[in-house]
N, C-alpha and C positions, 0 to 999 in steps of 0.2 A: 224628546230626545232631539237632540241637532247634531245632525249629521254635514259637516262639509264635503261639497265636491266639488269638482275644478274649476266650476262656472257660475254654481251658486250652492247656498245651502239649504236643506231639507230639514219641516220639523217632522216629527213623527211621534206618536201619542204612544206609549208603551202600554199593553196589557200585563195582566198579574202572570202570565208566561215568560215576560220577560227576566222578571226576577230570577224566577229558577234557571233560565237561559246565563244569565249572567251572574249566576254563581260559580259558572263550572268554569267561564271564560268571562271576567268583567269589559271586554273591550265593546264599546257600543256597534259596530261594525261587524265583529262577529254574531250579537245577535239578530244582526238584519241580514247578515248572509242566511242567518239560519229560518230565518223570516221566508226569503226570497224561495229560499231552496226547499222547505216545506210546500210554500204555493203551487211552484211550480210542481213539485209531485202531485200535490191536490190536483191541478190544471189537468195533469198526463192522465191521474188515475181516473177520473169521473168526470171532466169535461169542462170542470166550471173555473 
């Protein structure tokens, strides 16, 4: 997946989660929000 941003751009290797992520919303961006925002829950709830 490539992702542009302001300054440069980002690849990113999709897993088979992304499929079903991007069923509900096809925009590549939305599944990396949801990416991000999964982590970061992982990060808060258990440390890592």
């Amino acid at each position: 997946i490539k992702l542009s941003k302001y300054d440069r751009d980002e690849m990113w290797w999709g897993a088979p989660n992304f499929r079903a992520i991007t069923r509900y919303n096809p925009k590549d961006h939305y599944a990396m929000a949801v990416h991000q925002l999964s982590q970061a829950i992982k990060k808060t709830r258990y440390g890592r």
